[in-house]
C-alpha positions in Angstrom: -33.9 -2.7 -5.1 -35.9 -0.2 -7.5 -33.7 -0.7 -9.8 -32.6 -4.2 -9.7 -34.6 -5.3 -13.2 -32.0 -2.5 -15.3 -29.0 -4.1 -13.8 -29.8 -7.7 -14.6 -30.7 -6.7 -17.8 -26.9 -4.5 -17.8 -24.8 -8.0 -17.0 -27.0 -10.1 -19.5 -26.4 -7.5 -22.4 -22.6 -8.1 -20.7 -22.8 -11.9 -21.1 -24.1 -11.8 -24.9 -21.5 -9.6 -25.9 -18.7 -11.8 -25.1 -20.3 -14.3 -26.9 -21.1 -12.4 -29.8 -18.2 -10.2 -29.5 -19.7 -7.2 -30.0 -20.1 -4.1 -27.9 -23.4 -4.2 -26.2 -26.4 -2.2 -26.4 -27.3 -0.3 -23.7 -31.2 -0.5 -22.8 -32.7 3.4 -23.6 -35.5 2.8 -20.4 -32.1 1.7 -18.4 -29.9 4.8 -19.3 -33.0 7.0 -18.5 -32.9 5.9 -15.5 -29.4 6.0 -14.5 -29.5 9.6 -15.7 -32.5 11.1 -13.9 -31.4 9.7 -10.4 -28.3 10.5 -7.9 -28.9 7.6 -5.7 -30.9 4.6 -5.6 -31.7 2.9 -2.1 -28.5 4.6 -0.3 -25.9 4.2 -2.9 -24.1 6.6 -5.0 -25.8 5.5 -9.1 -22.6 7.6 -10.3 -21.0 4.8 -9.5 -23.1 2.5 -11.7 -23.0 4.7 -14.5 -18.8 4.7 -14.2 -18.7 1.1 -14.5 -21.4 1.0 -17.1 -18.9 3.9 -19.4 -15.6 1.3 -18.5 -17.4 -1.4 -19.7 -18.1 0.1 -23.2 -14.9 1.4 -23.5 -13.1 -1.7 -22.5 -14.9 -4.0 -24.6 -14.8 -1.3 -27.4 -11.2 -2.0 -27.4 -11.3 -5.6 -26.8 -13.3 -6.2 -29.7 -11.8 -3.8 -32.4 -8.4 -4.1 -31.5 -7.7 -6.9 -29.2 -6.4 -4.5 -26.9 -6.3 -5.5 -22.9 -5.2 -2.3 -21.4 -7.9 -1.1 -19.7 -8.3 -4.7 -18.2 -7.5 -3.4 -14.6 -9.2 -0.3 -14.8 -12.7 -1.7 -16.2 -12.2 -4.7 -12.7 -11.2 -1.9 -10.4 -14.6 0.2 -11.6 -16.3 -2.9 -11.1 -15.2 -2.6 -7.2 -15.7 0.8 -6.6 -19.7 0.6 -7.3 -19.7 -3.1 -5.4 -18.0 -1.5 -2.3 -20.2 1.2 -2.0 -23.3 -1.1 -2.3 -25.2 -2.3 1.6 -24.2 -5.3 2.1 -27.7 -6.6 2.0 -27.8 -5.4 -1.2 -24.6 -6.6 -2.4 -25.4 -10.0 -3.7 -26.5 -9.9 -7.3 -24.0 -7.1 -8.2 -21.0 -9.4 -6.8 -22.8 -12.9 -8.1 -23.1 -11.2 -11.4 -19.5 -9.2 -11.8 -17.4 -12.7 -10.5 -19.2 -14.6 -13.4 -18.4 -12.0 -15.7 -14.9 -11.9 -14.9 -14.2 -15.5 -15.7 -16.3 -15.4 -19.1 -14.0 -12.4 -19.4 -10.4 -14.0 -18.5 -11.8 -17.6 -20.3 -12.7 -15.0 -23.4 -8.7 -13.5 -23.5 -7.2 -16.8 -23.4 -9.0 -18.5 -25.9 -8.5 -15.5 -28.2 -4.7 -15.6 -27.6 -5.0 -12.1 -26.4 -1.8 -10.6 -23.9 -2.2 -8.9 -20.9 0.2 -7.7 -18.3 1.1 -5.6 -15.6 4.1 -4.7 -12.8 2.1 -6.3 -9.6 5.1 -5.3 -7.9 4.8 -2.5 -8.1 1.4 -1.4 -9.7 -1.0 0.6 -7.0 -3.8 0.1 -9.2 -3.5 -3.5 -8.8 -3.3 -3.3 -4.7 -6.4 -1.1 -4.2 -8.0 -3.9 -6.6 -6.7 -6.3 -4.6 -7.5 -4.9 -1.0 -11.2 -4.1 -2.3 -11.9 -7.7 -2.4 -10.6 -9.1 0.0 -12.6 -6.8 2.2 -15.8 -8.8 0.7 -14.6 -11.8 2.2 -15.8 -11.7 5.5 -14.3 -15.1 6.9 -11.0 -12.4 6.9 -9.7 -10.4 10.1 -9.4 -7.0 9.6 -6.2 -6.9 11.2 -4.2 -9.7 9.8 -5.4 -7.9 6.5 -4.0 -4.7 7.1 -0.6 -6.2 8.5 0.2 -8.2 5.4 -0.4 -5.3 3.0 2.0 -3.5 5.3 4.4 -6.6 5.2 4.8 -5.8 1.4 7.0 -3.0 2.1 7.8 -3.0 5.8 9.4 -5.8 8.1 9.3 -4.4 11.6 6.1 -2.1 13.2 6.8 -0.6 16.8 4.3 -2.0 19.7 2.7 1.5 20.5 2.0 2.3 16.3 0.4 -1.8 16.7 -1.6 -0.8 19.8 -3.2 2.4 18.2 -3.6 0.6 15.0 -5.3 -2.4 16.1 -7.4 0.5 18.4 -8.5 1.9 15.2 -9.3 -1.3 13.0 -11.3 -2.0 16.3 -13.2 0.8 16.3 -13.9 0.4 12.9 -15.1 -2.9 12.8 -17.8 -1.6 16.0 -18.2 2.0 14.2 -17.0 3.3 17.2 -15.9 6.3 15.9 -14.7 7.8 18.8 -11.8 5.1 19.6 -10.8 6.3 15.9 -10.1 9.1 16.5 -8.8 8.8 20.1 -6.3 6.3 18.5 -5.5 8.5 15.5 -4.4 11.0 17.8 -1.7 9.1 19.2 -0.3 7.7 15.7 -0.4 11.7 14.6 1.6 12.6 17.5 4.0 9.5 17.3 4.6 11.2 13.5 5.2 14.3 15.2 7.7 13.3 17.5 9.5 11.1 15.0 9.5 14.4 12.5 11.2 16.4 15.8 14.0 14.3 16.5 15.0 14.3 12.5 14.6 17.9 12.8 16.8 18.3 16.1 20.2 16.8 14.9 20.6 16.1 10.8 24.1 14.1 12.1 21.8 11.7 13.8 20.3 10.2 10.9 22.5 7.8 9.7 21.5 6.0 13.5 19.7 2.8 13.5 17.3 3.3 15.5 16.7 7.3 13.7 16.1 5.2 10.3 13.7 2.9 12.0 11.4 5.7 13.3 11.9 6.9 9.9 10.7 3.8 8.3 8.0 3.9 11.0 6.5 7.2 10.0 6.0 5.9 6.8 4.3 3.2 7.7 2.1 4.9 9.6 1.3 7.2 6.3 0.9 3.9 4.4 -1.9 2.6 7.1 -3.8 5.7 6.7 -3.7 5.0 3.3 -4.5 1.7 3.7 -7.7 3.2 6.0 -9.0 5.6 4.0 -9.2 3.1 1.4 -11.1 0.2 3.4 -13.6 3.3 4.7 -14.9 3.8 1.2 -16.3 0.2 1.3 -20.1 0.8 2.8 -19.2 -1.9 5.6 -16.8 0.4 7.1 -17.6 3.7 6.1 -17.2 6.4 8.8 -17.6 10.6 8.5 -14.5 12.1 8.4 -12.5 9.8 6.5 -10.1 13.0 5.5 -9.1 12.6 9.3 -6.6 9.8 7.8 -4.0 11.7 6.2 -1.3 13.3 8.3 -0.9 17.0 8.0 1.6 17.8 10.3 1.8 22.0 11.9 5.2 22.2 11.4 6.9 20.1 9.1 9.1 22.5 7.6 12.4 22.9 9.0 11.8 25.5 11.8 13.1 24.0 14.2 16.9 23.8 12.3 15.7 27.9 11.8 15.7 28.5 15.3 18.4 26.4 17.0 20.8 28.2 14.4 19.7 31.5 15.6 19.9 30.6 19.0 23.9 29.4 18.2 24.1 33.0 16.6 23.0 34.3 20.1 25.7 31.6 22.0 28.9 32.7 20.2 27.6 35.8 18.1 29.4 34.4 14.9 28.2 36.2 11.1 28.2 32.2 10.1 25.2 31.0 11.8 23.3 34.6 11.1 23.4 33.6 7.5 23.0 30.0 8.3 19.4 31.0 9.7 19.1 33.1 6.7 19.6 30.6 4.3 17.0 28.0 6.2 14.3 30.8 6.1 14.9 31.5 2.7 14.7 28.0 1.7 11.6 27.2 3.6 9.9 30.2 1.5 11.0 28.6 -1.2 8.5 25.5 -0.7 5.9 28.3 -0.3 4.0 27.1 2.9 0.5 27.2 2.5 -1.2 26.3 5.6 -2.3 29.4 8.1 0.2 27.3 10.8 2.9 26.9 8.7 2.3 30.7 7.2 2.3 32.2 10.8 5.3 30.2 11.9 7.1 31.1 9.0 6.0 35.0 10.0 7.3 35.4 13.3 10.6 33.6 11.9 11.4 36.4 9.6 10.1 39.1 12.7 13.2 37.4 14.6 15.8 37.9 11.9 14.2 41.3 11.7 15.3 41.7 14.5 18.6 39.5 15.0 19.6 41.9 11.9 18.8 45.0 13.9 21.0 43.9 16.9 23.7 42.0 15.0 25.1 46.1 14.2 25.7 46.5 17.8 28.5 44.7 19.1 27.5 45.1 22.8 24.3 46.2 24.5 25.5 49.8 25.1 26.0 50.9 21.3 22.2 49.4 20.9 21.5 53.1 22.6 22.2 54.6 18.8 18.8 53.3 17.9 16.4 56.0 18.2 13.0 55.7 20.1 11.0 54.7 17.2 13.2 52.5 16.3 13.4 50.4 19.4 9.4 50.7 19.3 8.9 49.1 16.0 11.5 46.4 17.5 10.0 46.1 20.5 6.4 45.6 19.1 8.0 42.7 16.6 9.7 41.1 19.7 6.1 41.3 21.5 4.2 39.3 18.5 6.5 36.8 18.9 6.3 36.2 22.2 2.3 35.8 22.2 2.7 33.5 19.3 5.0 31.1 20.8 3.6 31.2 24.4 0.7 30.1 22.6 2.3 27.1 21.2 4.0 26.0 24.3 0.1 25.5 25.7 -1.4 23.9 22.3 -2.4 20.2 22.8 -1.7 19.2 19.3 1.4 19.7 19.5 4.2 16.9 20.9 6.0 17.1 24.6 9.3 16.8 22.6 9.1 19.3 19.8 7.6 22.1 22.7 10.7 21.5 25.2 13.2 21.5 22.0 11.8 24.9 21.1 11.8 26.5 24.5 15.0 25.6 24.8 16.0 27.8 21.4 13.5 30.5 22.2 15.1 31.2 26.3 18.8 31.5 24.7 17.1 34.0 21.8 14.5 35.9 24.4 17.2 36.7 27.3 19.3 37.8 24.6 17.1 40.4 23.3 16.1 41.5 27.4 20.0 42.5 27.4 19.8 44.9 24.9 17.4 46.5 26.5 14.5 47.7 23.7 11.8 45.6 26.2 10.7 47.7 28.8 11.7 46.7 32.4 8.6 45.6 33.2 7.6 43.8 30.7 10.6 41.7 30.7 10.4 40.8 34.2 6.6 40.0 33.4 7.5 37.5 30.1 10.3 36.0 32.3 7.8 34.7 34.8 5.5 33.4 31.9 8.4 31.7 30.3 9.0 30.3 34.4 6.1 28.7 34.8 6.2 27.3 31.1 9.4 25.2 31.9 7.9 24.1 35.0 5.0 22.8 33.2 6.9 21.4 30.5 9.5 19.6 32.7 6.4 17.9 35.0 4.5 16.4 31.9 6.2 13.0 30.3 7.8 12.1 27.1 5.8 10.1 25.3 6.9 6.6 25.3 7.3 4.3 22.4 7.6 0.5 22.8 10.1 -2.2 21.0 10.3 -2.7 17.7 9.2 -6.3 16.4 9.1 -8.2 13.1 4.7 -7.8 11.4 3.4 -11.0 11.5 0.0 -12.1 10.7 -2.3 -15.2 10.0 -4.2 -15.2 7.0 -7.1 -17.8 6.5 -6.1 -21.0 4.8 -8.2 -19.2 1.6 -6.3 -16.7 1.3 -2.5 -19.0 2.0 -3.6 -21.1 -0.7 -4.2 -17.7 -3.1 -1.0 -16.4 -1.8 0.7 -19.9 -2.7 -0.9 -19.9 -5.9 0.4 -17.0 -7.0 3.8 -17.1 -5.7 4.9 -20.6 -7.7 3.3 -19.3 -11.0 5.4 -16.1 -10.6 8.5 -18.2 -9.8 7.6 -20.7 -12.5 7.0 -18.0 -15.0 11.7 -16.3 -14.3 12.1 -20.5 -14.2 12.5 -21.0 -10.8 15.5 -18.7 -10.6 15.6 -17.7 -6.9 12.5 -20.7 -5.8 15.4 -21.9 -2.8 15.0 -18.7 -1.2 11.6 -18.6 -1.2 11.2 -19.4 2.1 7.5 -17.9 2.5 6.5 -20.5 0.1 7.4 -23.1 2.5 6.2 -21.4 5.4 2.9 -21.2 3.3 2.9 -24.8 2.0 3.6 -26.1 6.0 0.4 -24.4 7.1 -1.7 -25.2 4.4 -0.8 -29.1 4.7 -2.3 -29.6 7.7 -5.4 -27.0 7.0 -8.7 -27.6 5.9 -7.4 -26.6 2.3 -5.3 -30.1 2.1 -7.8 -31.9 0.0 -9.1 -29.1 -2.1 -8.1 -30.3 -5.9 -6.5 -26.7 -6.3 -3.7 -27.5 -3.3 -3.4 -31.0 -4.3 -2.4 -29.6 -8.1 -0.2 -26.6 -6.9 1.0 -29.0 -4.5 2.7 -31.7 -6.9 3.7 -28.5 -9.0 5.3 -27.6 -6.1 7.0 -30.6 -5.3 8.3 -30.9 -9.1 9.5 -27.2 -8.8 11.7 -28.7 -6.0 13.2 -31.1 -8.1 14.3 -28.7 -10.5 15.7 -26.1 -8.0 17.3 -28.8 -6.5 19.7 -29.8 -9.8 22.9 -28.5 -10.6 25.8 -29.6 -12.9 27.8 -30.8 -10.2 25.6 -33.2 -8.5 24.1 -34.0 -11.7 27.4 -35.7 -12.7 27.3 -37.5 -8.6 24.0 -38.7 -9.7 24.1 -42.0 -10.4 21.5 -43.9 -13.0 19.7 -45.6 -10.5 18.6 -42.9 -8.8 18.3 -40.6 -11.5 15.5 -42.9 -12.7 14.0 -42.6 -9.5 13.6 -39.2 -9.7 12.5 -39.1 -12.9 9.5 -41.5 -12.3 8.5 -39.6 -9.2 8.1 -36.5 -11.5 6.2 -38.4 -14.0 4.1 -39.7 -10.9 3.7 -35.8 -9.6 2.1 -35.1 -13.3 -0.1 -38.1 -13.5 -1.5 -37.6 -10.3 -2.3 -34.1 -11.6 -4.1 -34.9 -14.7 -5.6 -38.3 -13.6 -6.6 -37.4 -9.7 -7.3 -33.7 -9.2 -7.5 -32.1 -12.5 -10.7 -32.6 -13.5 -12.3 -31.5 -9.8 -11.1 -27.8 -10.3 -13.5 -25.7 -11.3 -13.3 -24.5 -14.5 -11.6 -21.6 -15.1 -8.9 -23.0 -12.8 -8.4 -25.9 -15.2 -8.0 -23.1 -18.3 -5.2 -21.3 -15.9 -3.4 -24.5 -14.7 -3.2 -26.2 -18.0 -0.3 -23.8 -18.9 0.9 -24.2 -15.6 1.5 -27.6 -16.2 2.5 -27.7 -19.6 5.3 -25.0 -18.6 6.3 -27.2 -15.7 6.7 -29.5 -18.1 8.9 -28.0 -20.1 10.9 -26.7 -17.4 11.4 -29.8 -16.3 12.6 -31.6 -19.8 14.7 -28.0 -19.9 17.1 -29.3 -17.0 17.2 -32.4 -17.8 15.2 -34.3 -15.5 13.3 -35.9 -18.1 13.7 -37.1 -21.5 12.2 -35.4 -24.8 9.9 -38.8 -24.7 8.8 -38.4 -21.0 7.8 -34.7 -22.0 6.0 -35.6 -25.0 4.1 -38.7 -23.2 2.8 -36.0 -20.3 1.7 -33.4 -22.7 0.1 -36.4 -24.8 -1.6 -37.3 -21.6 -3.2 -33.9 -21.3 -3.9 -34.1 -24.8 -5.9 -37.2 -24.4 -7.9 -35.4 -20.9 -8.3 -32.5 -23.4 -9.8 -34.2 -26.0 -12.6 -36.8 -23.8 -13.3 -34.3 -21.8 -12.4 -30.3 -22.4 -13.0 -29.9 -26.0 -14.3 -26.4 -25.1 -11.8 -25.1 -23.2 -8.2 -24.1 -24.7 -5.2 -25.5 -23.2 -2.7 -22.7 -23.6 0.9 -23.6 -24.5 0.1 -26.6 -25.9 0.0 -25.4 -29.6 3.5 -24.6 -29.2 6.1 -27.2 -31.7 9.2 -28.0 -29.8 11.2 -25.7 -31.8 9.3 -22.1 -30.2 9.3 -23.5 -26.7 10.6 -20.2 -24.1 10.4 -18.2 -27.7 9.5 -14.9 -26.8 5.9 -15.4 -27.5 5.4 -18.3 -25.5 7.1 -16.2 -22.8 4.7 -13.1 -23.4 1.6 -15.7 -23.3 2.6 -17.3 -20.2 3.5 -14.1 -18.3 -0.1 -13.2 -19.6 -1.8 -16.0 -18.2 0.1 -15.8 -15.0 -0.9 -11.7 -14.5 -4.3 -13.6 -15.3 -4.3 -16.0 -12.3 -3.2 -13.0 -9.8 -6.4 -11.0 -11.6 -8.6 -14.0 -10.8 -8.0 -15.3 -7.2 -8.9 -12.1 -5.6 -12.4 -12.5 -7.2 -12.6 -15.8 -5.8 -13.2 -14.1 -2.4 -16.3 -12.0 -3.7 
């Protein structure tokens, strides 16, 4: 790469700063560079010059303040040049930004420094999350996608699946015409969803209404989820704007018209200013699209007219209208009918929403043939039109959708182990409150037993934390007081067993940055553990004395967090801040560990 030299000498300048905590110095040659050039061997350098601005302010911050907010944001800049790197190309850029990272998590720990965030609920931190994982190319694209969409959804239907999978397919062969063949279908399975919650409001309180609901959202959440994995270069594809549903008519237009068409039926005021008030609403939203605009058009040309006729209370007093009159009318009537014959032949729009609105449009067109402002002629010629319409509507098929079914998906035992990671230190960090119904964390722990992840030192630590976890869960008052000595002893020196074979057997094989964000782990789990009485006040102080001792012989660079706390300020609210710190930490770290 030409320019390869300016960006090593970038992440050294990054290096020395967190040593010398001090904001670096950006090299003049290097910024003349960035700023004469777009692009630098295919890749956007506006990108590069982004992250280089989020690191300056970032560690600006982190150095005069102490201030961590901008943590996130300065990783997730990181990402968005990476992704849009070649992947021959990618190498130094992710070697360089993964050993940054940990210098940069090692440097906010030993500096006591707080940082935290809602992952719950925080976008930033799943687009951070999703872009890299996507460098991990031991992942299936598929399984990928279907556990970001198990975060918020349960159940997917088989045809959405189908035309999914048919897209991640085509993506993974850039094959960018099964893309859009199977985006097609998803946009019209939206459609028809958005018609049946348009034909009958009663119906939505229906099961299966509310799944197809929840089903058109998840369909909006996958394109999300697509447009996001097409900004990485490895997927990257032309018209990634395709991916965002835009449907013609997703304004109530359809309510609109069936009211009219009851106005016709029964000729009742109530459902005249029924359709009033539906028009008047949807003007309200001020439609913007040339679809939507035009539809909304020809609406008001029929209450234009339904107005007209509604002073008549049979066809013979429509005679009072003079001939201009029933011009003007007729030439309203006449732009309606070319607009919606014209729909009833578009392909983009669904089988279902078409029938639905002939059905409103005969009742409101045979009406308006009675009072006789359309020439003879005419009528009889529209009639046959609106004929051979129905014919062609009742020979083509509904679109069918298949059974619902729950998402599942396998993940690689790299990613389980993450996942498992991540989901004790959360439920260690509200102390185990709801850890018997975490049922995915036994599911996890089953598969990654017999994986080839069952002897890597990071399972066999989490594992015993784990197994300790259990052991506190598993108390209560009540069979506290059933307990008898024996066994309680028994328990007790299986948990001291759990921490020994921690700190004696697997604890010094983790790499290193894992041993700075298990420590606290550990000494937490400790304390937890003394906490509900499961060990004495010696046992605690003999584990953490233990760790003290590995500290000591062997880690005398590395801060064991937690450990400076005095009995007295254990679960004090700044131990609790520190340790929800470190855990945000861990869930910042083990996505890197896939770069």
């Amino acid at each position: 790469m030409a320019l390869e030299t300016e960006f090593k000498t970038f992440y050294q300048s990054l290096f020395k700063s967190l040593d010398e905590k001090e904001v670096p110095q950006l090299d003049p040659v290097m910024v003349q560079s960035m700023s004469e050039k777009d692009s630098s061997d295919g890749f956007d350098l506006s990108y590069f010059r982004i992250m280089i601005s989020s690191w300056i302010e970032f560690l600006n911050q982190l150095f005069s303040e102490g201030a961590t907010d901008l943590l996130l944001t300065n990783l997730n800049n990181n990402l968005n040049f990476i992704k849009r790197i070649d992947g021959n190309s990618r190498d130094l850029h992710v070697r360089n930004i993964r050993n940054i990272s940990e210098k940069l998590f090692d440097f906010i720990l030993r500096e006591k420094l707080l940082f935290t965030t809602s992952f719950e609920i925080e976008e930033e931190y799943k687009d951070y999350e999703l872009d890299a994982l996507l460098h991990d190319r031991t992942l299936n694209l598929e399984h990928l996608v279907l556990y970001i969409l198990n975060h918020d959804f349960k159940e997917i239907n088989e045809t959405t699946l189908k035309h999914a999978r048919g897209i991640l397919n085509g993506l993974q062969q850039r094959d960018e015409s099964k893309i859009r063949q199977n985006l097609n279908e998803l946009k019209a399975i939206q459609e028809t969803v958005l018609t049946i919650l348009q034909m009958d409001r009663d119906d939505q309180q229906n099961a299966m209404v509310r799944k197809l609901r929840k089903e058109f959202d998840l369909i909006n959440v996958f394109y999300f989820i697509i447009r996001k994995i097409t900004e990485n270069n490895s997927y990257k594809i032309k018209d990634r704007d395709a991916f965002e549903f835009k449907t013609s008519y997703d304004y109530p237009f359809l309510d609109a018209l069936k009211t009219l068409s009851k106005y016709y039926q029964t000729r009742k005021k109530k459902y005249l200013q029924n359709a009033q008030q539906i028009i008047s609403f949807i003007q309200t939203k001020k439609p913007f699209r040339v679809e939507d605009i035009e539809f909304l058009g020809r609406l008001n040309d029929i209450m234009d007219i339904t107005n007209e006729l509604s002073m008549a209370a049979d066809e013979d007093e429509f005679k009072i209208f003079d001939e201009d009159d029933k011009s003007q009318i007729s030439a309203k009537a006449q732009v309606c009918f070319e607009f919606f014959i014209n729909l009833f032949v578009d392909p983009g729009m669904t089988l279902l929403y078409k029938r639905k609105l002939f059905t409103y449009i005969v009742v409101i067109v045979r009406a308006w043939f009675k009072s006789n402002f359309i020439p003879r002629e005419r009528a009889r010629s529209i009639m046959l039109d609106f004929i051979q319409l129905d014919r062609h509507l009742k020979r083509q098929s509904l679109k069918k959708m298949g059974n619902f079914r729950e998402i599942s998906f396998q993940l690689t035992p790299k990613m389980l182990l993450g996942e498992f990671e991540k989901g004790l230190a959360t439920h260690l960090l509200y102390a185990l409150e709801d850890f018997s119904e975490w049922t995915e964390g036994k599911e996890i722990y089953e598969k990654l037993k017999v994986s080839r992840k069952r002897q890597d030192p990071r399972f066999l630590t989490i594992e015993n934390l784990y197994k300790i976890s259990h052991e506190i869960a598993d108390y209560t008052a009540e069979e506290n007081e059933g307990v008898s000595t024996a066994s309680a002893t028994i328990k007790k020196e299986m948990i001291k067993k759990y921490f020994s074979d921690i700190l004696e057997e697997h604890f010094f094989l983790l790499p290193q940055l894992f041993q700075v964000l298990y420590s606290p782990l550990i000494i937490h789990t400790c304390n937890l553990v003394y906490d509900f009485g499961k060990i004495t006040e010696e046992d605690r102080q003999e584990i953490l004395s233990d760790l003290i001792k590995l500290r000591d012989s062997r880690y005398k660079d590395i801060r064991f967090a937690l450990l400076d706390y005095p009995h007295s300020q254990i679960f004090s609210e700044n131990y609790e801040k520190e340790f929800a710190s470190i855990v945000t930490l861990l869930h910042l770290y083990i996505p890197l560990t896939h770069l």
